[in-house]
N, CA, C and O atoms as CSV, one atom per row, in Angstrom:
chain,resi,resn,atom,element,x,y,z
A,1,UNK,N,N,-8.736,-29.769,-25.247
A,1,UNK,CA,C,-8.686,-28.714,-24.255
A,1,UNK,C,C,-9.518,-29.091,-23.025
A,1,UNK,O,O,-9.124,-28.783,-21.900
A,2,UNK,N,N,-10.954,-29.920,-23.275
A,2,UNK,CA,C,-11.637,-30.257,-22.228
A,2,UNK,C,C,-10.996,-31.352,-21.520
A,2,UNK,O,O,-11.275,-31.546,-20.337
A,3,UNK,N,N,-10.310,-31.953,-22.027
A,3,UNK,CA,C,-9.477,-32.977,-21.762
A,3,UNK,C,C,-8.420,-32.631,-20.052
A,3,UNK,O,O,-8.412,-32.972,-18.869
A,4,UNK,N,N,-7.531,-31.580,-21.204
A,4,UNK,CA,C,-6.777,-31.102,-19.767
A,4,UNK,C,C,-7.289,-30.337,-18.633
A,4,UNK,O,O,-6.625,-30.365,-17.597
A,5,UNK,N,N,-8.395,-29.641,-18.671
A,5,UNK,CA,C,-9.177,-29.011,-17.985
A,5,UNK,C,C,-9.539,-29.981,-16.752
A,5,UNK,O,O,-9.472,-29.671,-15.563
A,6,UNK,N,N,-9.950,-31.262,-17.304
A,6,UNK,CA,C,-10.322,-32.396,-16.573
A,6,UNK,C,C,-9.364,-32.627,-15.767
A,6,UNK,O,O,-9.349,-32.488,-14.544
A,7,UNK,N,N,-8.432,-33.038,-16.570
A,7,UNK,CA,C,-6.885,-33.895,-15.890
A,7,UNK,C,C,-6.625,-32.575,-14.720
A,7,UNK,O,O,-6.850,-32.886,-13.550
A,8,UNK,N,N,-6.253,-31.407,-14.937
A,8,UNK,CA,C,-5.479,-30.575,-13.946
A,8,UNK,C,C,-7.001,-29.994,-13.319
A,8,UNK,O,O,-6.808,-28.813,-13.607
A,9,UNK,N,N,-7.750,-29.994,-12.963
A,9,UNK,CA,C,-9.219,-29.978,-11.962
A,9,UNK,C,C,-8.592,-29.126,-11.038
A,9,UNK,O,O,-8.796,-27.913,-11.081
A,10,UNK,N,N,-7.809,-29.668,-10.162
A,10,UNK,CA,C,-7.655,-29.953,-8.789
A,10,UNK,C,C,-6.104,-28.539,-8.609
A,10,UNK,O,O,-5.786,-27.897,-7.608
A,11,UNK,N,N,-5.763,-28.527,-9.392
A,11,UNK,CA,C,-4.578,-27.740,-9.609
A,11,UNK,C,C,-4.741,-26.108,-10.115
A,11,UNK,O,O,-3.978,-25.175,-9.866
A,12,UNK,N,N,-6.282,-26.099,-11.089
A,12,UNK,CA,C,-6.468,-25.080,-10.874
A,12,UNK,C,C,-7.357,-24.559,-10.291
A,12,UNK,O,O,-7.626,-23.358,-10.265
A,13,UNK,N,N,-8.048,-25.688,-9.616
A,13,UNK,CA,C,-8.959,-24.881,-8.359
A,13,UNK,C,C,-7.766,-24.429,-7.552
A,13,UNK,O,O,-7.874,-23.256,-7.195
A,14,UNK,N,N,-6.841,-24.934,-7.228
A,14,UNK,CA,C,-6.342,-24.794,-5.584
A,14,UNK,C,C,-5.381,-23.197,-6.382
A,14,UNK,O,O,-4.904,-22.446,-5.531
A,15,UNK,N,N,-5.197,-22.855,-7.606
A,15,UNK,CA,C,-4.497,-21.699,-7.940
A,15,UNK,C,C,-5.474,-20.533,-7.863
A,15,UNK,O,O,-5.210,-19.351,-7.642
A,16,UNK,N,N,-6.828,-21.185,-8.124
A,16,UNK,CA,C,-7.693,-20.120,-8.153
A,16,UNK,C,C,-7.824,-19.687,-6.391
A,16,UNK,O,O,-7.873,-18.576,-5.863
A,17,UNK,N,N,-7.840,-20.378,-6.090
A,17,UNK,CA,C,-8.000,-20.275,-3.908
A,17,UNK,C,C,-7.025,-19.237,-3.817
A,17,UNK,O,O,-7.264,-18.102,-3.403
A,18,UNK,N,N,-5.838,-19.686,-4.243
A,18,UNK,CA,C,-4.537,-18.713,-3.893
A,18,UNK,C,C,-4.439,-17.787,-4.345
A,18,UNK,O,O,-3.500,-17.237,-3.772
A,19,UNK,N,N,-4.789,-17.219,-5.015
A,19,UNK,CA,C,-4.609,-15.998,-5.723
A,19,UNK,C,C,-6.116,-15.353,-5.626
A,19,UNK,O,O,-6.199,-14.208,-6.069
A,20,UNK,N,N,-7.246,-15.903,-5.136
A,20,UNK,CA,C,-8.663,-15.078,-4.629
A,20,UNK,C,C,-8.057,-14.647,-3.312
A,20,UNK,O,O,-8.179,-13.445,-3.078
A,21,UNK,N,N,-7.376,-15.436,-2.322
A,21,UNK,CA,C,-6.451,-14.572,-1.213
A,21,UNK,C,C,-5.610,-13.733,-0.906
A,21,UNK,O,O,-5.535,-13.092,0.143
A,22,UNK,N,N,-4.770,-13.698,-2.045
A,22,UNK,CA,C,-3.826,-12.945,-2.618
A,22,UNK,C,C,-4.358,-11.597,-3.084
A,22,UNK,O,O,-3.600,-10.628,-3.035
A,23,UNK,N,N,-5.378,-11.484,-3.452
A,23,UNK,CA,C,-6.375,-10.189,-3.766
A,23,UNK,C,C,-7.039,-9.384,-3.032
A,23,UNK,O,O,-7.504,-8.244,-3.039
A,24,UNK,N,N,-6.901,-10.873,-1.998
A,24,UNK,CA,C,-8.190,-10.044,-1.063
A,24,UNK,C,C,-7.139,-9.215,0.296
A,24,UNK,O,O,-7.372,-8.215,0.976
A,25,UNK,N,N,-5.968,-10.150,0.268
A,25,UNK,CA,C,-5.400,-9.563,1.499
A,25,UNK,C,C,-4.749,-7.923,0.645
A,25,UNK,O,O,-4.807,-6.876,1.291
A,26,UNK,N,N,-4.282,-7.926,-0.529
A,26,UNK,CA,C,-3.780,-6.721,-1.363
A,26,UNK,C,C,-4.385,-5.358,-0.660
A,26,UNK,O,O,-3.922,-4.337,-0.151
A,27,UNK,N,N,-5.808,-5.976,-0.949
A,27,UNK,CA,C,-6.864,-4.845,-1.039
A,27,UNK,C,C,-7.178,-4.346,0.314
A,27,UNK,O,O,-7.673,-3.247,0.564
A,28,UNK,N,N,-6.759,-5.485,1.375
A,28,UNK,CA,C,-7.289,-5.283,2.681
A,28,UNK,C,C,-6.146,-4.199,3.036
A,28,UNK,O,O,-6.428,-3.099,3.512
A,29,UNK,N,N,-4.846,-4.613,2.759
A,29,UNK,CA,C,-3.695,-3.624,3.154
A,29,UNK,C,C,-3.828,-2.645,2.537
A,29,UNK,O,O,-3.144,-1.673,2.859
A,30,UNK,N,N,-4.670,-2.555,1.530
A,30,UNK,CA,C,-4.551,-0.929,0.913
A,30,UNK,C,C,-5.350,-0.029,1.421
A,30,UNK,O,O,-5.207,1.192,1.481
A,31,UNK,N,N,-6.664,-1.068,1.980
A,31,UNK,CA,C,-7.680,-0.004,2.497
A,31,UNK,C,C,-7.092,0.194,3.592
A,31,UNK,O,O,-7.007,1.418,3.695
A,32,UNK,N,N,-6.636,-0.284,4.469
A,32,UNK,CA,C,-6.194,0.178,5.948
A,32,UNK,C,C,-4.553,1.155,5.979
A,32,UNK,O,O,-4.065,1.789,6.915
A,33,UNK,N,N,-4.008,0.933,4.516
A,33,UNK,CA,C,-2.541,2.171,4.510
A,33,UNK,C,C,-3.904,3.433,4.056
A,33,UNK,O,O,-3.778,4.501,4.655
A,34,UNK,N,N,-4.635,3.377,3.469
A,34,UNK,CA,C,-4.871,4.494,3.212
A,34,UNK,C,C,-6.363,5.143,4.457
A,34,UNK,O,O,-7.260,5.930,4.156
A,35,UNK,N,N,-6.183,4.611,5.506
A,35,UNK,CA,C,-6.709,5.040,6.731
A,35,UNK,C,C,-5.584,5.545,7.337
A,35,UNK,O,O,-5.692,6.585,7.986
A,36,UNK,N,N,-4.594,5.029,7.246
A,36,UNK,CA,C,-3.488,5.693,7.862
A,36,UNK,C,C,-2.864,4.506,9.367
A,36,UNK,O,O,-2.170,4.857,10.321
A,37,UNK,N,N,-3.321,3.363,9.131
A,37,UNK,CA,C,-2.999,2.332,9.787
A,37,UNK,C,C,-1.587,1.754,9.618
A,37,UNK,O,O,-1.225,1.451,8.481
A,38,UNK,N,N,-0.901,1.606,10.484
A,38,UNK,CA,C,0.195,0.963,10.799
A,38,UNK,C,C,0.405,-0.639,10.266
A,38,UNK,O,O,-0.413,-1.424,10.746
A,39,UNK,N,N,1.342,-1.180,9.389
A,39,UNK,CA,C,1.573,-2.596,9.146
A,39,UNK,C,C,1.600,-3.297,10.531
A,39,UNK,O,O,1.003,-4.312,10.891
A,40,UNK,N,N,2.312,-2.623,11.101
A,40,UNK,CA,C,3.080,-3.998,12.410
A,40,UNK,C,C,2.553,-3.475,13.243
A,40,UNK,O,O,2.734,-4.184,14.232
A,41,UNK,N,N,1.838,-2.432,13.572
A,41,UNK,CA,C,0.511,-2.168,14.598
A,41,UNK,C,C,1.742,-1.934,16.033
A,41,UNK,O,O,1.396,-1.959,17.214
A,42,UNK,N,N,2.633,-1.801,15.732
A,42,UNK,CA,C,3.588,-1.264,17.197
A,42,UNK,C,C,3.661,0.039,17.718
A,42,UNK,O,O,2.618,0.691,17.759
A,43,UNK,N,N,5.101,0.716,18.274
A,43,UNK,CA,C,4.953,1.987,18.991
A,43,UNK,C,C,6.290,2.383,17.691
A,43,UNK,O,O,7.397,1.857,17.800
A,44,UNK,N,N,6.053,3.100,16.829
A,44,UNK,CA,C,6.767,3.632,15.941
A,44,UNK,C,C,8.164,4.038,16.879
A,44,UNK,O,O,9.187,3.497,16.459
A,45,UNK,N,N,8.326,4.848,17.996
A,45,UNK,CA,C,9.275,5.745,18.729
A,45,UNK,C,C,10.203,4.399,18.397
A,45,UNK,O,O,11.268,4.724,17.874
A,46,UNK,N,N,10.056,3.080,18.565
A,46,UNK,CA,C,10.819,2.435,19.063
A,46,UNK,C,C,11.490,1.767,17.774
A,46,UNK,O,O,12.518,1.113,17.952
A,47,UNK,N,N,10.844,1.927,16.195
A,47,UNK,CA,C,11.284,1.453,15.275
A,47,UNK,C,C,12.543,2.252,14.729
A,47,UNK,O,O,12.766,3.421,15.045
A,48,UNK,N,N,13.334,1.511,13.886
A,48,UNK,CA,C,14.555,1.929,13.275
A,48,UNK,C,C,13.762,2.323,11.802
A,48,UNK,O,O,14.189,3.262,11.131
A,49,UNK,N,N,13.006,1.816,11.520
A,49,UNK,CA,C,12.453,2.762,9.915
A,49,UNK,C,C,11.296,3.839,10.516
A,49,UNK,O,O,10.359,3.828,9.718
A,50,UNK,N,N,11.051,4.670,11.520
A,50,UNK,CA,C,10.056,5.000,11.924
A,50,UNK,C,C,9.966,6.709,11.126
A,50,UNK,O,O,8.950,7.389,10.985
A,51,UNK,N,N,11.361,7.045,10.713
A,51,UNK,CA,C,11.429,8.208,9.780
A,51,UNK,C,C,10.874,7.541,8.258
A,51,UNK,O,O,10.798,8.373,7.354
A,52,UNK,N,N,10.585,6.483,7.998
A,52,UNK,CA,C,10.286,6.550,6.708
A,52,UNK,C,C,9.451,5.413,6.329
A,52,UNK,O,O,9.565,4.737,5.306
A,53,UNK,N,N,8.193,5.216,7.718
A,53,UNK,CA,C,6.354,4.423,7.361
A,53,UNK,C,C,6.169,5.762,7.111
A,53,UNK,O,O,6.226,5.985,5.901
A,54,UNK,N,N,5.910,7.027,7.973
A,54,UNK,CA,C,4.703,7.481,7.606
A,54,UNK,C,C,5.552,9.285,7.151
A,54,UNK,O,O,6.595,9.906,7.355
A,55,UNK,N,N,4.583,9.392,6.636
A,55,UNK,CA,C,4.876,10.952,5.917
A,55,UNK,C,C,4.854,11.912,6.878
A,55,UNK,O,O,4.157,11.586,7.839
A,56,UNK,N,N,5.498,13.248,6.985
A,56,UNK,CA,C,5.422,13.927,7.497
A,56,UNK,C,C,4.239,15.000,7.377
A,56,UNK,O,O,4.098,15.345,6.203
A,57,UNK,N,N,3.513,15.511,8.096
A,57,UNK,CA,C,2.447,16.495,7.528
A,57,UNK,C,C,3.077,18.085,7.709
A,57,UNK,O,O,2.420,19.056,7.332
């Protein structure tokens, strides 16, 4: 087992990189949907999904 650990080093550092980013951006988009922040940061009037980003109050 220490064996392959050795051999693939490099393969699961670089999975561990990708997926510590993958977490972090998750979390970043969740904290900012639940501020009430816009994905594409544009002028909604002008979007074709603009009835159905944000909720109606």
């Amino acid at each position: 087992m220490i064996a392959w650990i050795a051999y693939n080093i490099g393969t699961i550092t670089a999975a561990a990189i990708i997926l510590a980013i993958a977490v972090t951006a998750f979390f970043i988009i969740m904290k900012d949907k639940k501020k009430g922040k816009s994905s594409c940061g544009c002028n909604c009037a002008h979007c074709a999904m603009a009835g159905s980003c944000h909720k109606t109050k």
